[in-house]
C-alpha positions as CSV (number, residue, x, y, z in Angstrom):
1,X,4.2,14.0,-47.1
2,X,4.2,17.9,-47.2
3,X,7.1,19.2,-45.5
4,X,5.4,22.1,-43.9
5,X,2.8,20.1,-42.2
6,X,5.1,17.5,-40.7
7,X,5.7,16.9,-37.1
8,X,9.6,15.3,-37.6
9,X,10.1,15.0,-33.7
10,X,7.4,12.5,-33.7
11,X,8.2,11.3,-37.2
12,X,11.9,10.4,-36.8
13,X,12.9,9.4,-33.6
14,X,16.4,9.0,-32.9
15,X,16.9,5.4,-31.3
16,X,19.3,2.8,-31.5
17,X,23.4,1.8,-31.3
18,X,25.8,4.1,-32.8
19,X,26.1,8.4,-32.9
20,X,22.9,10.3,-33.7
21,X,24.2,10.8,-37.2
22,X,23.8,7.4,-37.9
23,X,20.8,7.5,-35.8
24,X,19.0,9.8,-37.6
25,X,20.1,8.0,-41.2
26,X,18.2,4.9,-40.1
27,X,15.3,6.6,-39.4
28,X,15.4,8.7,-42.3
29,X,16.0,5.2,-44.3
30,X,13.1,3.7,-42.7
31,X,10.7,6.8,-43.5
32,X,11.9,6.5,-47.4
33,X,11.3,2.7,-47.7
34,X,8.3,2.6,-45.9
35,X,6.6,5.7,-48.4
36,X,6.2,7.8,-45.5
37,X,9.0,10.6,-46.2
38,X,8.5,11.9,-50.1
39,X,9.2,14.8,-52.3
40,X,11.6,17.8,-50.4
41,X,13.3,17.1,-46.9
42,X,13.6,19.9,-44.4
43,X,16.5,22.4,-44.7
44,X,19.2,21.3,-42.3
45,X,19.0,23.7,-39.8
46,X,15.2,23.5,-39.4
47,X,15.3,19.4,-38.9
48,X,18.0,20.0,-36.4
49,X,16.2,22.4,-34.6
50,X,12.9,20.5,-34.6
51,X,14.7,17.2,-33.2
52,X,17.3,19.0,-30.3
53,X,20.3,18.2,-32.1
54,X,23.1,20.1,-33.7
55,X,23.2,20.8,-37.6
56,X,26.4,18.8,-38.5
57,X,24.3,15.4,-37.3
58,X,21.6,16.1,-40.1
59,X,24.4,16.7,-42.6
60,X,25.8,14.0,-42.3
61,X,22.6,12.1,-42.4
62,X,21.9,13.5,-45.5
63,X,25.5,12.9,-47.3
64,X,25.3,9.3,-46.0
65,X,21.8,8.7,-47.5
66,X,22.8,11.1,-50.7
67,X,25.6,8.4,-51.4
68,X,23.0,5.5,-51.1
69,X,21.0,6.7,-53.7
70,X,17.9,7.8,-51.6
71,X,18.4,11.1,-51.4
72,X,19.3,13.6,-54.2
73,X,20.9,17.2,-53.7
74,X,23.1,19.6,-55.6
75,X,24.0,23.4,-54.7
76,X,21.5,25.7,-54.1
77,X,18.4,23.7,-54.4
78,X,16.4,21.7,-51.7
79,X,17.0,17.6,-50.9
80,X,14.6,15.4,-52.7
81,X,14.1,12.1,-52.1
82,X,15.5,10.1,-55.3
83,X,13.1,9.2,-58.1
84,X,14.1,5.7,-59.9
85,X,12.3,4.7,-63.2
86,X,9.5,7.3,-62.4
87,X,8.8,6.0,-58.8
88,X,9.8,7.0,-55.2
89,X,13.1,4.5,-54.2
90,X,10.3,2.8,-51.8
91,X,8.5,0.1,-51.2
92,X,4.3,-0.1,-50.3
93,X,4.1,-0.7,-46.6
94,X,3.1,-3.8,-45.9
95,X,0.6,-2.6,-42.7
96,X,-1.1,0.6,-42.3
97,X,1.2,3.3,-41.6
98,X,0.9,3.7,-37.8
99,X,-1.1,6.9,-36.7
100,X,1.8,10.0,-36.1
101,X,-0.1,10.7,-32.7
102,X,-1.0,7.5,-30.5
103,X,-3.0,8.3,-27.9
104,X,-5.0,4.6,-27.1
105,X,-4.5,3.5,-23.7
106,X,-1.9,0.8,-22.3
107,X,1.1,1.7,-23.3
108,X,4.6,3.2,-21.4
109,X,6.8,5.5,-22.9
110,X,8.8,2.8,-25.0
111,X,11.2,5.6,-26.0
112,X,12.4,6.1,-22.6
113,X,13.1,2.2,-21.8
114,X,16.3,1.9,-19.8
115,X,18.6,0.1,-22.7
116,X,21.6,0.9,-20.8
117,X,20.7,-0.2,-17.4
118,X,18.9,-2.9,-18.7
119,X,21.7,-4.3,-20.8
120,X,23.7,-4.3,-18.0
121,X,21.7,-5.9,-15.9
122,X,22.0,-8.8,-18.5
123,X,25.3,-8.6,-18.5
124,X,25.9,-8.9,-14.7
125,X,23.4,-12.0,-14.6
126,X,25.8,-13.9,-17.8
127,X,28.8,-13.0,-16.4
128,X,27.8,-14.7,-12.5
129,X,24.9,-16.5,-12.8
130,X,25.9,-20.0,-11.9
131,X,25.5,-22.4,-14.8
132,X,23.0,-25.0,-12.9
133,X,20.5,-22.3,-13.3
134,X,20.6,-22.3,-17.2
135,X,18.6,-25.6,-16.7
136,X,14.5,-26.1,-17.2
137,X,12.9,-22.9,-15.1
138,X,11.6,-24.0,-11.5
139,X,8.0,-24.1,-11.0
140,X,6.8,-20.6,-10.0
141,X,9.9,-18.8,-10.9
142,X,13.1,-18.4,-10.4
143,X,13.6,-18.2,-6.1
144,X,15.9,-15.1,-6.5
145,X,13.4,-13.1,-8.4
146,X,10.8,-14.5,-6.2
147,X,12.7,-13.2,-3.3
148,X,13.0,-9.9,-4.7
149,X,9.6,-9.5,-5.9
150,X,8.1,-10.0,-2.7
151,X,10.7,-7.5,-0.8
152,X,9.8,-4.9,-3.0
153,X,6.1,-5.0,-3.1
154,X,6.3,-5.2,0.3
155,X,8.5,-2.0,0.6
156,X,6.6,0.2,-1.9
157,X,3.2,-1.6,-2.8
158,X,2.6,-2.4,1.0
159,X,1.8,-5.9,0.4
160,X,2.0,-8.4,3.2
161,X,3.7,-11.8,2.3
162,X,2.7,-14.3,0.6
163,X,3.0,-16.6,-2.7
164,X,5.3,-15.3,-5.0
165,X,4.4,-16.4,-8.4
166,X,6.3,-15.2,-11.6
167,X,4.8,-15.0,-14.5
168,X,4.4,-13.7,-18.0
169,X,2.3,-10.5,-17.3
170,X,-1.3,-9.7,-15.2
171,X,-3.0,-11.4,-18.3
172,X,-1.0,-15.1,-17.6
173,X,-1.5,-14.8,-13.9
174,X,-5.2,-13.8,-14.1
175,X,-5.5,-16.9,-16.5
176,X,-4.0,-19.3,-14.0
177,X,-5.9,-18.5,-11.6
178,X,-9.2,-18.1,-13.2
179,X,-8.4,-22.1,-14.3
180,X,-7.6,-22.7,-10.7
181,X,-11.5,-21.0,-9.8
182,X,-13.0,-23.2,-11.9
183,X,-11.3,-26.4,-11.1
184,X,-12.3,-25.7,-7.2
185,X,-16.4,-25.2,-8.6
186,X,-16.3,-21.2,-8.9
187,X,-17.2,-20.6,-12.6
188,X,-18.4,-17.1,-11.8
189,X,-16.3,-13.8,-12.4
190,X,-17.5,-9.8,-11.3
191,X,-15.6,-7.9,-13.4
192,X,-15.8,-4.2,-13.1
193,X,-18.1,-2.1,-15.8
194,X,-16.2,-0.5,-17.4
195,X,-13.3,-2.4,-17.6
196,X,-10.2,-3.9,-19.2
197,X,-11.8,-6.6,-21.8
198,X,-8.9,-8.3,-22.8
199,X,-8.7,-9.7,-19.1
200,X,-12.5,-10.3,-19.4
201,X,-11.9,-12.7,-22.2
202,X,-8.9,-14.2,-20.9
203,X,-11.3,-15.4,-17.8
204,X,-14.0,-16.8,-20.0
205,X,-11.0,-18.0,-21.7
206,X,-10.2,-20.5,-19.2
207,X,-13.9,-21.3,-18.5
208,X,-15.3,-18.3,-16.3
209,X,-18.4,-15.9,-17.1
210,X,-17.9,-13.0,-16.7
211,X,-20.9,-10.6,-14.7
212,X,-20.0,-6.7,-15.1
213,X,-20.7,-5.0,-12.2
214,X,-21.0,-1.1,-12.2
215,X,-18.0,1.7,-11.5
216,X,-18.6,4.9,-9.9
217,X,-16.7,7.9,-8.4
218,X,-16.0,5.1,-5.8
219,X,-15.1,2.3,-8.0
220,X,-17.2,-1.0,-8.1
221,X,-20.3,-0.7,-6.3
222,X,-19.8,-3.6,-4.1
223,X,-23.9,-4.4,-3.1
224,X,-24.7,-4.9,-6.9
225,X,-21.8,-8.0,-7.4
226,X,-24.6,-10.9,-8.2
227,X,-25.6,-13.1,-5.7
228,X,-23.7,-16.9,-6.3
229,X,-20.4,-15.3,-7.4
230,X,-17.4,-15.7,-5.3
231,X,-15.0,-14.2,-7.2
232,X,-13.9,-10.5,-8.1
233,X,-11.6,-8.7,-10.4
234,X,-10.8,-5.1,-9.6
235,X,-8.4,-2.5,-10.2
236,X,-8.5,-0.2,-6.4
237,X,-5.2,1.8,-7.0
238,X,-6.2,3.1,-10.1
239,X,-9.5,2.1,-12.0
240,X,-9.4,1.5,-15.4
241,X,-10.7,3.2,-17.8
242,X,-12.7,5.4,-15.4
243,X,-9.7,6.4,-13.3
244,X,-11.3,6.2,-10.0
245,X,-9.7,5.3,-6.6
246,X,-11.4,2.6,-4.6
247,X,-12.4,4.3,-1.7
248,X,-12.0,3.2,1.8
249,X,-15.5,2.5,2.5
250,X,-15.9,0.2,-0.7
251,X,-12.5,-1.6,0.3
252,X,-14.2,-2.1,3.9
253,X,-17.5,-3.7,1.8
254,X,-15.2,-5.7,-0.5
255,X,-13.3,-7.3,2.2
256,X,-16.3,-7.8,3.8
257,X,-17.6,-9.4,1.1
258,X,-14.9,-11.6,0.2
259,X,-15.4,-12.6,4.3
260,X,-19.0,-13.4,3.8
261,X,-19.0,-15.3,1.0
262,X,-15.7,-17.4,1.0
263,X,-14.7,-15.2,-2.0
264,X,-11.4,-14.2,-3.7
265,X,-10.0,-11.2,-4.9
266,X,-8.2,-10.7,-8.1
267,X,-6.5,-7.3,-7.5
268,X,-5.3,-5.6,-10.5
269,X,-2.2,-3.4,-9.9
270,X,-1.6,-2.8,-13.0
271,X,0.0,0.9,-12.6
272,X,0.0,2.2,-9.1
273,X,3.4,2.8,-9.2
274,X,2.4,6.3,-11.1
275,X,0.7,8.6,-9.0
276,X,1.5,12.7,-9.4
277,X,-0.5,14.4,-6.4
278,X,0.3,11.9,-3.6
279,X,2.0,9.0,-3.0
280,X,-0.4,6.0,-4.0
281,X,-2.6,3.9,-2.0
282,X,-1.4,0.5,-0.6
283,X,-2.9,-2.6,-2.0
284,X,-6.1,-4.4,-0.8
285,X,-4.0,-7.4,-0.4
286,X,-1.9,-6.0,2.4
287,X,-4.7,-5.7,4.5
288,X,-6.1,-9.2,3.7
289,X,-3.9,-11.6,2.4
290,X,-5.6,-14.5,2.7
291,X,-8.7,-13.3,0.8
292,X,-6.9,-11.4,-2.2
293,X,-4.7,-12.4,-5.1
294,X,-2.3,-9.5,-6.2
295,X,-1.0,-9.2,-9.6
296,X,1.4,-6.8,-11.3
297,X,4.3,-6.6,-14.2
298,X,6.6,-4.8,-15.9
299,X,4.0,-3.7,-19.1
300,X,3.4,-0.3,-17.7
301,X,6.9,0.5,-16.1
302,X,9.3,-0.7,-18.6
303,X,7.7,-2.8,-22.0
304,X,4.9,-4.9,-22.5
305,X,8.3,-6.6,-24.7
306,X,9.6,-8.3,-21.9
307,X,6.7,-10.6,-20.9
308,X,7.6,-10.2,-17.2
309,X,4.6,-10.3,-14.7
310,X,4.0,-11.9,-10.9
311,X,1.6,-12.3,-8.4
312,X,1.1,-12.7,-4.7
313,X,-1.6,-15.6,-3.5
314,X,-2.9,-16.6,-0.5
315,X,-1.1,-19.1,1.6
316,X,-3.4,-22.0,0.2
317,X,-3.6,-21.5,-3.1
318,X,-1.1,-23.2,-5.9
319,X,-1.2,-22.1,-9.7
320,X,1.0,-22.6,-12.3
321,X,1.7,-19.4,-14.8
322,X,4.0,-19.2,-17.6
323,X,7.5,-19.0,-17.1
324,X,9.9,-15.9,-18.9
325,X,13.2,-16.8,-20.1
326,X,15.5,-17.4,-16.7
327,X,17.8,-14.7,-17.8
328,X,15.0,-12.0,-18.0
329,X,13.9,-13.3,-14.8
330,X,17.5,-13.1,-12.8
331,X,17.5,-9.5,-15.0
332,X,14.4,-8.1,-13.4
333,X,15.8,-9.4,-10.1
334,X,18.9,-7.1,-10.5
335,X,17.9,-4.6,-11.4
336,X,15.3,-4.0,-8.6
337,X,18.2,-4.6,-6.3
338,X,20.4,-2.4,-8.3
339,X,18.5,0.4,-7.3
340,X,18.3,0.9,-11.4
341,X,14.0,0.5,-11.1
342,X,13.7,2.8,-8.2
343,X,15.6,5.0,-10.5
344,X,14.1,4.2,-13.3
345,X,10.7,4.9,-11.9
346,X,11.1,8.0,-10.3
347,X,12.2,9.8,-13.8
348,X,9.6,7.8,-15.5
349,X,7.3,10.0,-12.4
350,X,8.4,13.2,-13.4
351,X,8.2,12.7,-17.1
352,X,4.4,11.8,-16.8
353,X,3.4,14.5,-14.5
354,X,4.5,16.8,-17.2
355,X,3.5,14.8,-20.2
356,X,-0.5,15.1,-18.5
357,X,-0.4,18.2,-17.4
358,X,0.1,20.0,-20.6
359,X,-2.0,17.4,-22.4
360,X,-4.4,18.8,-20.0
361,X,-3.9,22.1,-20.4
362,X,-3.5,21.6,-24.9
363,X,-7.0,20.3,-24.3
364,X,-8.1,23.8,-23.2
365,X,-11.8,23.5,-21.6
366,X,-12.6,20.2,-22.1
367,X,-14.6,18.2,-19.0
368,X,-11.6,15.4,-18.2
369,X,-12.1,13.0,-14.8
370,X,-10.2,10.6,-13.4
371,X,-7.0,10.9,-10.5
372,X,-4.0,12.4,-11.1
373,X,-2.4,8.6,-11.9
374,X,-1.4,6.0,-14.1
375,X,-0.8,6.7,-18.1
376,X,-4.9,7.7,-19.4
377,X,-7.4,10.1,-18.3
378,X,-11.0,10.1,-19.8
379,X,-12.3,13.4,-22.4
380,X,-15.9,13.6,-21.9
381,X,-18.0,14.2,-25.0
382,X,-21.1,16.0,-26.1
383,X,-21.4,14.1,-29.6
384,X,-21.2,11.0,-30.1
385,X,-17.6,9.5,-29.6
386,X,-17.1,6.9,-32.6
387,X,-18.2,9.8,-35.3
388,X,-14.7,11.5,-32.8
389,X,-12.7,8.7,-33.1
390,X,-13.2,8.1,-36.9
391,X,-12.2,11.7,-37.5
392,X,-9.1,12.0,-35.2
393,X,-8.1,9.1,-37.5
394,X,-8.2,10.8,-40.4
395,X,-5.7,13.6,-39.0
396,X,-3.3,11.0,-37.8
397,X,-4.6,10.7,-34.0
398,X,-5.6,6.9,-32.8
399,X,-7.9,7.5,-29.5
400,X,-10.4,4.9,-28.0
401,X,-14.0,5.2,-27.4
402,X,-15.1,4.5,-23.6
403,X,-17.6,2.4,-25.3
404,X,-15.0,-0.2,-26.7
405,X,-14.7,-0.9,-22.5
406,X,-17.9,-1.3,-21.5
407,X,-20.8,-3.6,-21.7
408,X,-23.3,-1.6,-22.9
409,X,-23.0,2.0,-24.1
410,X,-23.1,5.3,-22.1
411,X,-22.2,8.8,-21.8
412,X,-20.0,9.3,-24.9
413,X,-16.2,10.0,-24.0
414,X,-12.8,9.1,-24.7
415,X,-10.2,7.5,-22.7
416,X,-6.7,9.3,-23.8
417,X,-3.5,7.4,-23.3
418,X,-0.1,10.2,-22.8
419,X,2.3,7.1,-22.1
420,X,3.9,6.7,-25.2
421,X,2.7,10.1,-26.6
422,X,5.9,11.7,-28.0
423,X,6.9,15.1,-25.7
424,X,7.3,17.2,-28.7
425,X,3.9,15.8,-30.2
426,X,1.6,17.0,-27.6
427,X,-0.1,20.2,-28.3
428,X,0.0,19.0,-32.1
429,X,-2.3,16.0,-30.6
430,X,-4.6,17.8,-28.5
431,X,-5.2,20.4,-31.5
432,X,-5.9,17.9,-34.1
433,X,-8.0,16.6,-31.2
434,X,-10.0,19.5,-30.5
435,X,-10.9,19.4,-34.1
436,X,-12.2,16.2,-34.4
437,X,-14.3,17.1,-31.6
438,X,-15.9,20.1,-33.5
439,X,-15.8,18.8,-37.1
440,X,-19.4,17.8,-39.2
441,X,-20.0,14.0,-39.1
């Protein structure tokens, strides 16, 4: 890799136990092995500067790495990565290298999890956690987390009370329930067009098919769901991919539906909890509880990792959901309490709101739509966006055609993901970006 071209921010990111020195000498390590990090590494001073720390960690990085054998320097000339028998000391990766500026949609900024709070969270559950709950989970979740759950989506999400069900994400609880449809006759499933497939396929996983029914500037256009379905799955707070906001007269003509037709709705909450230009709208459920299933998790907020999902049914309605470890579960549960989410959230806010702007603004005149929410935004096109994607690839940038989320093709476009874009990677992005967008086919 040439030295002069490289990003290192976004190339070596300093993670993990133990000082940054030791830090940085894992990722260095890692970069060798995997064949990413060849020939000449930077001057000390420039690699400190580039990653916000102080000269003496990258020295010592180097001498650490120097007396393993991977590196090689002497006085006055640069620091090579070793050669043995006439190769680089590294192995072939075994994948694809991963693309040095991820911009696909669904993911949070894993670099910002809360390892401390989170850890300690753990700790506090092992340490007092009674040991009759270390037995099989209870159906539905353990009644602590439960409890919680349905305190705090009543206190932020505005959800009114109902059955709390944990599960292992939006994906498990959509499943269960979507088995629970079809048990009870309903085999039909409005899905909104575009939308996010891979809970399209998890219905007609568990026996559903799925009808895609149109998105505007309003969201789903309620009058065209087929005649004969009695089921929906939406996403109000914050459409995806399309970034629309259900508005209020479409929730007044999906309630009404959902009245008219003995229907159910599957709301998607997937991540309201992010909005940057005012505080976001309440769930569909709140207003009618006994007509709407609400699901949400921890895939957006903290890591799709943990596996840590829920939902809220209707009074009458009994499902059963996979159940996370009882540990991560009484976690969760104390950490909401803590205050440590709350916390946790509201920097996670701030970071976001910058992290779009100046993707925004890097973007320079582009046509972009979509609210000022959640982790993606949509780059509207005027060629055609596969030939776009293919060649962002080839500079290192991973985007996803709007295409890949609908049923039939449209309006060519992108939908951008920022969540787990590196800060220091940004402008980098969008100018690679902006390339792509102009290059020949």
């Amino acid at each position: 890799m040439a030295e002069s071209q490289t990003d290192w921010g976004v190339l070596l990111e300093l993670t993990g136990p133990g000082p940054k020195h030791e830090q940085l000498a894992r990722a260095l390590r890692q970069a060798i092995r995997d064949g990413v990090l060849t020939g000449t590494v930077p001057p000390s001073r420039r690699l400190a500067a580039d990653l916000g720390c102080s000269r003496w960690v990258v020295t010592q990085a180097y001498a650490q790495l120097v007396a393993e054998g991977y590196l090689a320097g002497c006085t006055g000339s640069a620091t090579r990565v070793r050669q043995v028998g006439g190769a680089v000391a590294a192995r072939e990766p075994a994948h694809p290298a991963p693309p040095r500026y991820d911009l696909a949609p669904g993911l949070p900024d894993l670099r910002n999890f809360p390892r401390r709070p989170w850890a300690e969270a753990v700790r506090e559950v092992l340490a007092t956690t009674p040991h009759t709950d270390f037995g099989r989970p209870e159906p539905g979740g353990h009644p602590r987390l439960r409890r919680v759950l349905g305190a705090y989506l009543r206190r932020v999400r505005g959800a009114a009370p109902g059955t709390v069900l944990v599960s292992g994400g939006v994906t498990d609880g959509v499943t269960s329930v979507c088995r629970a449809l079809v048990e009870r006759g309903s085999t039909r499933l409005a899905v909104e067009d575009p939308g996010w497939t891979r809970l399209h396929r998890a219905a007609e996983g568990a026996g559903m098919t799925v009808d895609p029914v149109p998105v505007d500037d309003e969201g789903i256009d309620v009058g065209r769901i087929p005649a004969g379905v009695r089921a929906v799955l939406v996403t109000p707070a914050h459409q995806f991919p399309t970034g629309a906001v259900l508005s209020p007269r479409r929730r007044a003509e999906l309630l009404g539906w959902a009245r008219d037709v003995d229907g159910l709705i599957l709301e998607d909450d997937y991540d309201a909890e992010f909005r940057y230009d005012r505080r976001p709208v309440g769930t569909v459920q709140g207003t009618d509880p006994g007509r709407v299933a609400l699901f949400g998790s921890v895939s957006k907020t903290l890591s799709p990792a943990l596996g840590l999902g829920w939902a809220v049914l209707p009074p009458q309605w009994t499902v059963q959901a996979h159940q996370p470890p009882v540990v991560d579960q009484l976690a969760l549960a104390d950490f909401v309490e803590s205050g440590g989410y709350d916390r946790h959230l509201r920097r996670a806010r701030l970071r976001y709101r910058s992290r779009r702007d100046r993707l925004v603004a890097a973007l320079g005149p582009a046509r972009l739509s979509g609210a000022a929410a959640g982790l993606h935004l949509v780059l509207h096109l005027d060629r055609d966006a596969a030939a776009v994607v293919r060649q962002a690839r080839r500079t290192g940038v991973k985007v996803a055609d709007l295409d890949d989320y609908r049923s039939a093709a449209g309006e060519p476009a992108l939908v951008l993901g920022y969540g787990n874009l590196a800060d220091t990677g940004v402008e980098t992005a969008a100018r690679l970006l902006r390339q792509a967008m102009t290059a020949e086919p």
